[in-house]
PyMOL Python script that loads the backbone (N, CA, C, O; Angstrom):
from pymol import cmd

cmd.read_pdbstr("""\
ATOM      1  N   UNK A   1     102.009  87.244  72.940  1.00  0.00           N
ATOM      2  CA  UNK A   1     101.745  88.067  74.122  1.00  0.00           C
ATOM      3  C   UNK A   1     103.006  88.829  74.507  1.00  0.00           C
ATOM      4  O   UNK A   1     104.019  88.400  73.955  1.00  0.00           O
ATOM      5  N   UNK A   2     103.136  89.622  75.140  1.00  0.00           N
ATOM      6  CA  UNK A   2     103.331  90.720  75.261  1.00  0.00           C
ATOM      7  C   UNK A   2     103.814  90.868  76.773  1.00  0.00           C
ATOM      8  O   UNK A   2     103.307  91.989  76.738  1.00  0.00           O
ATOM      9  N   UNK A   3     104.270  90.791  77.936  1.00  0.00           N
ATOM     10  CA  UNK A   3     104.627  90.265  79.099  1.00  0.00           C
ATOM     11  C   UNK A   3     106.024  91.841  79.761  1.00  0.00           C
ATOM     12  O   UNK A   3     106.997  92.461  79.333  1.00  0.00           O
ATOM     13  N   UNK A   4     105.154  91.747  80.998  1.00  0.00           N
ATOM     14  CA  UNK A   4     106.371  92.544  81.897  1.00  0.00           C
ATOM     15  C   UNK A   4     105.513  92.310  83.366  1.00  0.00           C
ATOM     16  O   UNK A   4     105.012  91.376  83.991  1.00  0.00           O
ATOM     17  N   UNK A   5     105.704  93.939  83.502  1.00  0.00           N
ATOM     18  CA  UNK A   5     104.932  94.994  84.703  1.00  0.00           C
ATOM     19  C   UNK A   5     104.553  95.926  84.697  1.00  0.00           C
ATOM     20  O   UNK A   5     104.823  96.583  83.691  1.00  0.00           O
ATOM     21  N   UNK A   6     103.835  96.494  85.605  1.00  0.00           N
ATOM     22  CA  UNK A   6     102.827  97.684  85.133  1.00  0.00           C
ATOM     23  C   UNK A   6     104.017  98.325  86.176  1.00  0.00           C
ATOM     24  O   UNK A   6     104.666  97.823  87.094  1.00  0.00           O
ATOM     25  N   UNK A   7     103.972  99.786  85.527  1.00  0.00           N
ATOM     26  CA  UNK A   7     104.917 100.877  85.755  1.00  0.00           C
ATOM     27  C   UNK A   7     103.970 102.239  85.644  1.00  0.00           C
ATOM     28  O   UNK A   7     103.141 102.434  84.755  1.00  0.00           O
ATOM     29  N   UNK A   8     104.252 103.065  86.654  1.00  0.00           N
ATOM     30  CA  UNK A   8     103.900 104.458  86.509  1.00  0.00           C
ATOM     31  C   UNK A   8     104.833 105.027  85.729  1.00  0.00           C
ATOM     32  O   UNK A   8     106.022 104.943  86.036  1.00  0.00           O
ATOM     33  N   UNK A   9     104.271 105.918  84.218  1.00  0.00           N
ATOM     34  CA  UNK A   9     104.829 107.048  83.282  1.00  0.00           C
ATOM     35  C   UNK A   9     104.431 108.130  83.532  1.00  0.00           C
ATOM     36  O   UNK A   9     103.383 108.553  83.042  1.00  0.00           O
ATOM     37  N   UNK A  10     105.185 108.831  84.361  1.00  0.00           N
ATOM     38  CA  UNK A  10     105.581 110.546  84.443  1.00  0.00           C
ATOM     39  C   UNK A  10     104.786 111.143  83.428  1.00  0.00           C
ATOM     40  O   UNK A  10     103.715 111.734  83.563  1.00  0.00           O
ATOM     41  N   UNK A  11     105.523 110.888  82.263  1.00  0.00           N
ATOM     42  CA  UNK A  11     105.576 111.660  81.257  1.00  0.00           C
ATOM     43  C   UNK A  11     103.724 111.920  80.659  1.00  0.00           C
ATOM     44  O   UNK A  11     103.159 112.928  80.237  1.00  0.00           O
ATOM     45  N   UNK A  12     103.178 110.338  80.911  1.00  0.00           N
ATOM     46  CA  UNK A  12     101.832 110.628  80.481  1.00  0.00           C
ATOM     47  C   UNK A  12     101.058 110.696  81.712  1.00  0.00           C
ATOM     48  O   UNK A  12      99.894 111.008  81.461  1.00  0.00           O
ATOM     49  N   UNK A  13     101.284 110.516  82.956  1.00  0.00           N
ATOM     50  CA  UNK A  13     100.412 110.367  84.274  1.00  0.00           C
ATOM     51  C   UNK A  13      99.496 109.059  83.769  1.00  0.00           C
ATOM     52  O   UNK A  13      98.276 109.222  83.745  1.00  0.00           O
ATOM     53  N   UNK A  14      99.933 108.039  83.450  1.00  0.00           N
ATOM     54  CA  UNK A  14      99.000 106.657  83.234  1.00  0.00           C
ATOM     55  C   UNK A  14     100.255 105.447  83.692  1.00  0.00           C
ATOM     56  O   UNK A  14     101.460 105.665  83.563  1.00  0.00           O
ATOM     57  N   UNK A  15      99.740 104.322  84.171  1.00  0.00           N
ATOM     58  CA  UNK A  15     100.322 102.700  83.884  1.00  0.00           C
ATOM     59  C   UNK A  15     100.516 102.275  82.943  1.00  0.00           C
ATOM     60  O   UNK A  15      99.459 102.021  82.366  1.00  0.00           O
ATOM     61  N   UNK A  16     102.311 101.742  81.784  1.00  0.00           N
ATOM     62  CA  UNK A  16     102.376 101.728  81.031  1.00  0.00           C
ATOM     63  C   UNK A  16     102.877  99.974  81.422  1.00  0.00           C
ATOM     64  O   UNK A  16     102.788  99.627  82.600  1.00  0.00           O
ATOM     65  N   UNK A  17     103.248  99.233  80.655  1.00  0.00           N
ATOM     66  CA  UNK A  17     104.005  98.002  80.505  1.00  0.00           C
ATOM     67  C   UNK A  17     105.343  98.122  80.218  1.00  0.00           C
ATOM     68  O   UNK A  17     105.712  98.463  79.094  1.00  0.00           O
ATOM     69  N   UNK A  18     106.295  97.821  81.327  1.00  0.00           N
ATOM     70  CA  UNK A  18     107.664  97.800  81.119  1.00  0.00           C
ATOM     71  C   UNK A  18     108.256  95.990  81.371  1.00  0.00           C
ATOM     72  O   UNK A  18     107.795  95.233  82.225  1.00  0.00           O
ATOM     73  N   UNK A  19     109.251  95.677  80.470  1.00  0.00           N
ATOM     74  CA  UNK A  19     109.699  94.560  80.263  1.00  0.00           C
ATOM     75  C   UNK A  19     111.154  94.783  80.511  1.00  0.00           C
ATOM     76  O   UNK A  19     111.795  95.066  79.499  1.00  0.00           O
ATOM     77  N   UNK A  20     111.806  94.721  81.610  1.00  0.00           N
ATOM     78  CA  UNK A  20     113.170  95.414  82.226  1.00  0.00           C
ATOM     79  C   UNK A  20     112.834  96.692  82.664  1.00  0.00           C
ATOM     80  O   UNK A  20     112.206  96.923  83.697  1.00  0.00           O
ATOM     81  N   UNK A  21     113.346  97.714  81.697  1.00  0.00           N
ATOM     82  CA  UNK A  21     113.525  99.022  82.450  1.00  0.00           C
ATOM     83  C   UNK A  21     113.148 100.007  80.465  1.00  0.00           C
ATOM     84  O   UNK A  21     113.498 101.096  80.009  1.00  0.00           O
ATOM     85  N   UNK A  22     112.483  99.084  80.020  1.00  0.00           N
ATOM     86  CA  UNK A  22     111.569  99.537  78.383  1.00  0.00           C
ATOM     87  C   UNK A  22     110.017  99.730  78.489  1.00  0.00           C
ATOM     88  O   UNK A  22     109.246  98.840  78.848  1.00  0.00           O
ATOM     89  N   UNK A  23     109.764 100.621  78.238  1.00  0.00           N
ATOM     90  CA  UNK A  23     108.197 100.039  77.815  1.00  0.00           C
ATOM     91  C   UNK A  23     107.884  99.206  76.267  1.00  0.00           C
ATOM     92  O   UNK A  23     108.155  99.281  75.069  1.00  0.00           O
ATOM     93  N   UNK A  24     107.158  98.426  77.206  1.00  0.00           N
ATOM     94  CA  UNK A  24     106.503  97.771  75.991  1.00  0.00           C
ATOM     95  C   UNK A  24     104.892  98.755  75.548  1.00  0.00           C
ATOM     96  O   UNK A  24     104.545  98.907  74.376  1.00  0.00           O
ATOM     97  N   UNK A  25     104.263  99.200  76.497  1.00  0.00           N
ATOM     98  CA  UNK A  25     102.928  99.656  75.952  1.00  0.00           C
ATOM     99  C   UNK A  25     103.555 101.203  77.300  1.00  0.00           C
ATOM    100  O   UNK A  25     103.835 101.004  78.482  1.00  0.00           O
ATOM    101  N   UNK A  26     103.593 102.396  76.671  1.00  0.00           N
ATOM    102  CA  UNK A  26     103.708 103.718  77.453  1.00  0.00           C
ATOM    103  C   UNK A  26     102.543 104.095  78.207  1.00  0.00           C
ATOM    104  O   UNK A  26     102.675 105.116  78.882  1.00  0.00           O
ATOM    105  N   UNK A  27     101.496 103.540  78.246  1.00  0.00           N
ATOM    106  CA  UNK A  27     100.354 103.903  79.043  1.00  0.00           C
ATOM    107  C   UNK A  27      99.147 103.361  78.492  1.00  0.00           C
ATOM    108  O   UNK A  27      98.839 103.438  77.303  1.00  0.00           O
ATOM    109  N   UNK A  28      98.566 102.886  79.270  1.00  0.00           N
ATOM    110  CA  UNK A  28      97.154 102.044  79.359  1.00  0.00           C
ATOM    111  C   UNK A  28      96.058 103.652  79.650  1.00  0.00           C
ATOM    112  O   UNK A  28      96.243 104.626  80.379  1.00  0.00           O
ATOM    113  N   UNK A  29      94.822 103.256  78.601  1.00  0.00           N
ATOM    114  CA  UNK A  29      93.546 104.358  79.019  1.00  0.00           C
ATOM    115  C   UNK A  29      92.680 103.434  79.769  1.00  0.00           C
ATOM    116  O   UNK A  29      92.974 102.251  79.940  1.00  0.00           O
ATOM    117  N   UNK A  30      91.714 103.933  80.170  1.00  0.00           N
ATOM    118  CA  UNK A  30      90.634 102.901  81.072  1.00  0.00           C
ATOM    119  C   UNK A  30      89.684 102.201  79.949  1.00  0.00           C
ATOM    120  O   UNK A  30      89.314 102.560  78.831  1.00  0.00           O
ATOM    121  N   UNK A  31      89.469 101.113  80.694  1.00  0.00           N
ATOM    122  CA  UNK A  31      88.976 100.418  79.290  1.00  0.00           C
ATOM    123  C   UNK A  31      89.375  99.206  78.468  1.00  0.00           C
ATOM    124  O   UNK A  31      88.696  98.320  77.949  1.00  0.00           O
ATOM    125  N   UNK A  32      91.324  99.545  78.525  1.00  0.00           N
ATOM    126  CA  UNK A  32      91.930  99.003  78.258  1.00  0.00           C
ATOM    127  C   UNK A  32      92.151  97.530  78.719  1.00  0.00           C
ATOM    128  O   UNK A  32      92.466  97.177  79.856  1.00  0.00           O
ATOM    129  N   UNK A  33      91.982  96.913  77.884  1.00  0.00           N
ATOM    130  CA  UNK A  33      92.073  95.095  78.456  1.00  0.00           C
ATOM    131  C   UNK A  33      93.783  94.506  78.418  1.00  0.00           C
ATOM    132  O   UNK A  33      94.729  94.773  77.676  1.00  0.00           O
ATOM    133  N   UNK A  34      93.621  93.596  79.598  1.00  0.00           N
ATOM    134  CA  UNK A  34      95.132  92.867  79.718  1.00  0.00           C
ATOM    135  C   UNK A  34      94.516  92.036  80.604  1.00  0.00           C
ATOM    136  O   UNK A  34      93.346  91.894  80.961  1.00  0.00           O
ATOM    137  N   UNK A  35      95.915  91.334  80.981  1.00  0.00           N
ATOM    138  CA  UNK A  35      95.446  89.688  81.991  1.00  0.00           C
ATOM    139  C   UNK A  35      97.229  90.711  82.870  1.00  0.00           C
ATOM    140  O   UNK A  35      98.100  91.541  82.606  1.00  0.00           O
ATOM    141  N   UNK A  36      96.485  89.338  84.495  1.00  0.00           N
ATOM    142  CA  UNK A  36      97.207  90.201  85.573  1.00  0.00           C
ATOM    143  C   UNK A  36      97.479  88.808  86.065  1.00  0.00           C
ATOM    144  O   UNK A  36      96.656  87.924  85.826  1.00  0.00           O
ATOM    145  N   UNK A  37      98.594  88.548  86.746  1.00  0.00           N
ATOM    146  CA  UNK A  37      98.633  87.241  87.361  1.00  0.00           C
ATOM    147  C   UNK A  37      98.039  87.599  89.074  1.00  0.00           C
ATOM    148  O   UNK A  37      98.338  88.467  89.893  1.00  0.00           O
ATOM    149  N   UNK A  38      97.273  86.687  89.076  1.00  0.00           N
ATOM    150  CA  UNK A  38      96.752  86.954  90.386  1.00  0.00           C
ATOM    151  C   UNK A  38      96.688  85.531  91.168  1.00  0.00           C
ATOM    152  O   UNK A  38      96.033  84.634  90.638  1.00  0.00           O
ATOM    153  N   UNK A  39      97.265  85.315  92.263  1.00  0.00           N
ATOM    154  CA  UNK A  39      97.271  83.530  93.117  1.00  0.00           C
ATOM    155  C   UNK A  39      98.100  82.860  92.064  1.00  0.00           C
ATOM    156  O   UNK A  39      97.577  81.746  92.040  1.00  0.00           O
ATOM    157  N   UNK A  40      99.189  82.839  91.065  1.00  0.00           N
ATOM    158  CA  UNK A  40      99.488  82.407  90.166  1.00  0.00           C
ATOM    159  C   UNK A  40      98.368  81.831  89.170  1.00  0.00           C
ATOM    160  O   UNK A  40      98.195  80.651  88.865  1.00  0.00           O
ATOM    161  N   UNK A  41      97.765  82.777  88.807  1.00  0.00           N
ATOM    162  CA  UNK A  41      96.466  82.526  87.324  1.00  0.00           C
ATOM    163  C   UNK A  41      96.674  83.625  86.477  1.00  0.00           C
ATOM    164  O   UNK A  41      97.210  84.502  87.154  1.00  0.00           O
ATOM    165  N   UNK A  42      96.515  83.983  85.375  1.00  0.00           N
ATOM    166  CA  UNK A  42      96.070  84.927  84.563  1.00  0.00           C
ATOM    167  C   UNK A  42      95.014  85.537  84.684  1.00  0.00           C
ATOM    168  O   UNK A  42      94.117  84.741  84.405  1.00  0.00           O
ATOM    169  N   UNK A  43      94.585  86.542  84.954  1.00  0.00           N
ATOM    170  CA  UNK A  43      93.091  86.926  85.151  1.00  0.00           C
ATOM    171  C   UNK A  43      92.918  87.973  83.832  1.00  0.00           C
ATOM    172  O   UNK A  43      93.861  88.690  83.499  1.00  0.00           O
ATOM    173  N   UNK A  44      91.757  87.993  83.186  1.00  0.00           N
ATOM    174  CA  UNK A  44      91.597  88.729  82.485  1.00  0.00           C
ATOM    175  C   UNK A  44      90.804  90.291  83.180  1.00  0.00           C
ATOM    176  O   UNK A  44      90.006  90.232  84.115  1.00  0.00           O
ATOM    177  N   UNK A  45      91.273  91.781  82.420  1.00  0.00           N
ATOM    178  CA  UNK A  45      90.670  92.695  83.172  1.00  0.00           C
ATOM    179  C   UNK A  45      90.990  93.749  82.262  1.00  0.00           C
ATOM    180  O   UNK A  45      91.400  93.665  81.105  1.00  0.00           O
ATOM    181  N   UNK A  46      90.725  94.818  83.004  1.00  0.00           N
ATOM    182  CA  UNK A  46      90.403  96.031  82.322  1.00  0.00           C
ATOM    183  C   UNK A  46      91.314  97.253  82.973  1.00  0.00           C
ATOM    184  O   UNK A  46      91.917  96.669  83.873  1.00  0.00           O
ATOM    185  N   UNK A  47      91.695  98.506  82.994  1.00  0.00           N
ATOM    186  CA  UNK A  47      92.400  99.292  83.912  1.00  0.00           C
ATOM    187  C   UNK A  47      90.623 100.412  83.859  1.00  0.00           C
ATOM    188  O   UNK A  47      90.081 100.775  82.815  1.00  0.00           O
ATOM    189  N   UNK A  48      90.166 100.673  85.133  1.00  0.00           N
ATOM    190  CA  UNK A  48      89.449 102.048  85.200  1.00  0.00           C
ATOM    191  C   UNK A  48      90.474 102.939  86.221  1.00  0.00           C
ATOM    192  O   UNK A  48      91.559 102.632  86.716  1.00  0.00           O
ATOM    193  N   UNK A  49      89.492 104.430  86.342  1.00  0.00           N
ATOM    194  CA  UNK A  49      89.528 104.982  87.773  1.00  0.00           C
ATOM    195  C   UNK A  49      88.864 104.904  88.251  1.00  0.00           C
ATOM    196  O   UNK A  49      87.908 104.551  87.561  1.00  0.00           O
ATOM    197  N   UNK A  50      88.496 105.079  89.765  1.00  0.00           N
ATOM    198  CA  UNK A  50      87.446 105.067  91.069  1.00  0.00           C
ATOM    199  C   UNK A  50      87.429 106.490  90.827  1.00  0.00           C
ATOM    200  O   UNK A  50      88.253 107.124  90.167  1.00  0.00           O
ATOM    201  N   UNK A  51      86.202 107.017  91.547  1.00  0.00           N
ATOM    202  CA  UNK A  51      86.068 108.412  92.095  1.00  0.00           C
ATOM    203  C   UNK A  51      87.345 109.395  92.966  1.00  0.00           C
ATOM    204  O   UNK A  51      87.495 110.593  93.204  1.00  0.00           O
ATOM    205  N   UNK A  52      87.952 108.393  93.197  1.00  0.00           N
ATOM    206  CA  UNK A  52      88.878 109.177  94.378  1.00  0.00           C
ATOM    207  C   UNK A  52      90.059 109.275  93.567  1.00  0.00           C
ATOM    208  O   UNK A  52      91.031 109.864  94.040  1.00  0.00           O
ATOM    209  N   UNK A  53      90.147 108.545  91.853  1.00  0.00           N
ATOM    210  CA  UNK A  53      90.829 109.218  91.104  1.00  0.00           C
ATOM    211  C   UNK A  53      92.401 107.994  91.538  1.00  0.00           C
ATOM    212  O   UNK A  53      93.510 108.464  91.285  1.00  0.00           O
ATOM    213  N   UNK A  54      92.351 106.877  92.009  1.00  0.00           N
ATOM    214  CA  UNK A  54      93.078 105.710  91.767  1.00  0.00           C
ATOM    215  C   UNK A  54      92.836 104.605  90.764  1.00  0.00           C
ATOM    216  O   UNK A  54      91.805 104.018  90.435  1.00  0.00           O
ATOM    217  N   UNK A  55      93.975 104.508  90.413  1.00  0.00           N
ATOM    218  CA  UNK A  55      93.693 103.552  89.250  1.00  0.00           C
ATOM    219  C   UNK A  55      93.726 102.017  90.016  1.00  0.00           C
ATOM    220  O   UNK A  55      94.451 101.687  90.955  1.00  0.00           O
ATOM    221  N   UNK A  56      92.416 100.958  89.102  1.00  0.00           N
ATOM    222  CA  UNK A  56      92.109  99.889  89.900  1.00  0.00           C
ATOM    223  C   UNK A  56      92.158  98.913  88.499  1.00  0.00           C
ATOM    224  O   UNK A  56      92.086  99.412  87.376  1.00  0.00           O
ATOM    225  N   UNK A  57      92.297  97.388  88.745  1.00  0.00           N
ATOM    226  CA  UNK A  57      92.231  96.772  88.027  1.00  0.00           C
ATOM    227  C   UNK A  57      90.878  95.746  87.767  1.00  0.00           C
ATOM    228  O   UNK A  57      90.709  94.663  88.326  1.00  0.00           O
ATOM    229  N   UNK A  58      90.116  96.278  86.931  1.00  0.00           N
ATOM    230  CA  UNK A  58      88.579  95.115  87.626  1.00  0.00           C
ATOM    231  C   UNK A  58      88.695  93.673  87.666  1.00  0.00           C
ATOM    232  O   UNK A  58      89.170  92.983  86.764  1.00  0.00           O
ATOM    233  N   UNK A  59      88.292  93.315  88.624  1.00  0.00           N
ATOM    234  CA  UNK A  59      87.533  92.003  88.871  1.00  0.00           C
ATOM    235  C   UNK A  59      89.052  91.857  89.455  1.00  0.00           C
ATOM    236  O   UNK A  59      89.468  90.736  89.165  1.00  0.00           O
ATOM    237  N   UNK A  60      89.791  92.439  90.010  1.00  0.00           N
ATOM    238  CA  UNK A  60      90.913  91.842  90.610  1.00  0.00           C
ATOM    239  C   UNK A  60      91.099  92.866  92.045  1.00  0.00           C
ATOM    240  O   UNK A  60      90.253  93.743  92.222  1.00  0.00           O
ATOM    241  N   UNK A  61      92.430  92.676  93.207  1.00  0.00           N
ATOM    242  CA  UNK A  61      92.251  92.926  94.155  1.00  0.00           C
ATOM    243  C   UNK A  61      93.209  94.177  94.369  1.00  0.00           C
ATOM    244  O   UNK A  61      93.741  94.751  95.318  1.00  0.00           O
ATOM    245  N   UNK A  62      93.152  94.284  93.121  1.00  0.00           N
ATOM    246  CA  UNK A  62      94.687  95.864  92.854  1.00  0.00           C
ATOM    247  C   UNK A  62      94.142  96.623  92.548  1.00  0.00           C
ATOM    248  O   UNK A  62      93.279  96.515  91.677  1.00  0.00           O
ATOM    249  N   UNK A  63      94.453  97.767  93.188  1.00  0.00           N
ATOM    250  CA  UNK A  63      93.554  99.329  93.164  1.00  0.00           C
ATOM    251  C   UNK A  63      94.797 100.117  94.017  1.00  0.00           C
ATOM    252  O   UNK A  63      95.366  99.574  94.964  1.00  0.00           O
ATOM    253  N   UNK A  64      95.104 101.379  93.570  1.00  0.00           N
ATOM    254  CA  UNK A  64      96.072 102.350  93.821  1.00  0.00           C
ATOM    255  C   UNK A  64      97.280 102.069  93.357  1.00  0.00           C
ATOM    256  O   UNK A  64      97.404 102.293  92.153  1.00  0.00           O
ATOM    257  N   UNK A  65      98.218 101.653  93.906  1.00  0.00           N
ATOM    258  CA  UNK A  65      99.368 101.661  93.676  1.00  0.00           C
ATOM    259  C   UNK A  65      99.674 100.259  92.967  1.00  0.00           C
ATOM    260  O   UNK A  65     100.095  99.305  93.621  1.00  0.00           O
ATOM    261  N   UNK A  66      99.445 100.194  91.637  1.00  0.00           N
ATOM    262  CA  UNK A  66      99.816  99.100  90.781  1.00  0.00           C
ATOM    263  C   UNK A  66     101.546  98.833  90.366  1.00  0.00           C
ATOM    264  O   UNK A  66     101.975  98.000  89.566  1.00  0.00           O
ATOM    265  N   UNK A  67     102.065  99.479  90.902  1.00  0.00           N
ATOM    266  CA  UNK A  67     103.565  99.181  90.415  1.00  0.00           C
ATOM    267  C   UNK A  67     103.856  97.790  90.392  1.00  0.00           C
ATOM    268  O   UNK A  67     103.147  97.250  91.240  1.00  0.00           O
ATOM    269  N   UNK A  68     104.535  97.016  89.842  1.00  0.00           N
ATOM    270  CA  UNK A  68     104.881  96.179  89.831  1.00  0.00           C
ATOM    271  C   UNK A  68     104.241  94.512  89.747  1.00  0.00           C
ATOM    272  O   UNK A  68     104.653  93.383  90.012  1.00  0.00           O
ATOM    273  N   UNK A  69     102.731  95.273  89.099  1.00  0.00           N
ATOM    274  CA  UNK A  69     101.779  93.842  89.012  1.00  0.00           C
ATOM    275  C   UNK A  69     102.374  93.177  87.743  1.00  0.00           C
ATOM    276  O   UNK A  69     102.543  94.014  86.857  1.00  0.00           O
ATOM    277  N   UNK A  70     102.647  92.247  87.483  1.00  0.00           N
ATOM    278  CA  UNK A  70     102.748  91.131  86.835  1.00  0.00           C
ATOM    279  C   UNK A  70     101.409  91.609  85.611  1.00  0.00           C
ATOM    280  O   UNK A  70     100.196  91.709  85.794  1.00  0.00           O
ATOM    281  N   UNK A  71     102.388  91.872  84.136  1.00  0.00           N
ATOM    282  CA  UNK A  71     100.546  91.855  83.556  1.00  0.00           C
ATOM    283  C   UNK A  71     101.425  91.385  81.649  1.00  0.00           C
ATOM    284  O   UNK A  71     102.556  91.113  81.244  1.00  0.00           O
ATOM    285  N   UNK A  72     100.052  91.539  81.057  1.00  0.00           N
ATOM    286  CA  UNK A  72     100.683  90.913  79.875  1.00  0.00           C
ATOM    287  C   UNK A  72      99.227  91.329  78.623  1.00  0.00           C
ATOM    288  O   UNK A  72      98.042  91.175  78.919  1.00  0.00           O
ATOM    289  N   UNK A  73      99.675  91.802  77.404  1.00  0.00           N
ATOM    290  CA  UNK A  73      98.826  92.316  77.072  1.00  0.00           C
ATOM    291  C   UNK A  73      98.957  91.659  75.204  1.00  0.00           C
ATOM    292  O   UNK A  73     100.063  91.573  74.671  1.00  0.00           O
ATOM    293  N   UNK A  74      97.870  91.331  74.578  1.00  0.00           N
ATOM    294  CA  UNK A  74      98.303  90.133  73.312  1.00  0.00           C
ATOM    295  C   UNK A  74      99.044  91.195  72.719  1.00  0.00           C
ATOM    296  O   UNK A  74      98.985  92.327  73.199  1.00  0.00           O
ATOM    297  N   UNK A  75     100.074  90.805  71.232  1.00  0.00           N
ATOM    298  CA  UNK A  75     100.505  91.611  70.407  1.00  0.00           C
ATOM    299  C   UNK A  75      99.417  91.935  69.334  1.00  0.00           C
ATOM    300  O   UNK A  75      99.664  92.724  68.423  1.00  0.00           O
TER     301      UNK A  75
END
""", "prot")
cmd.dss("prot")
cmd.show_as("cartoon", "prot")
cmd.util.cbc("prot")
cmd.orient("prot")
């Protein structure tokens, strides 16, 4: 696995995985599966958009501003 935080990339306008101040994955599409620590658990999920054009994480309680969620994605 594969382990950081979700980071906004400029460069692509998407949430990429950074591990320090690297990406590990430059941007997630919707669809895309990873686990998020949520209450200290792993949750498994997906990245979409909503209509209003924020990015949300399903089945979890993060929607808009994901900076800095805890996430981890297999190699």
């Amino acid at each position: 696995m594969r382990e950081g935080r979700l980071g906004y990339n400029c460069e692509n306008g998407r949430y990429g995985l950074l591990s320090m101040d690297l990406w590990i994955d430059t941007g997630f599409h919707c669809g895309e599966c990873m686990e998020v620590l949520v209450d200290d658990q792993w949750v498994k999920t997906r990245m979409e958009m909503n209509l209003a054009r924020e990015w949300y994480l399903v089945g979890t309680p993060y929607c808009g501003d994901l900076e800095y969620v805890r996430a981890r994605i297999p190699e």
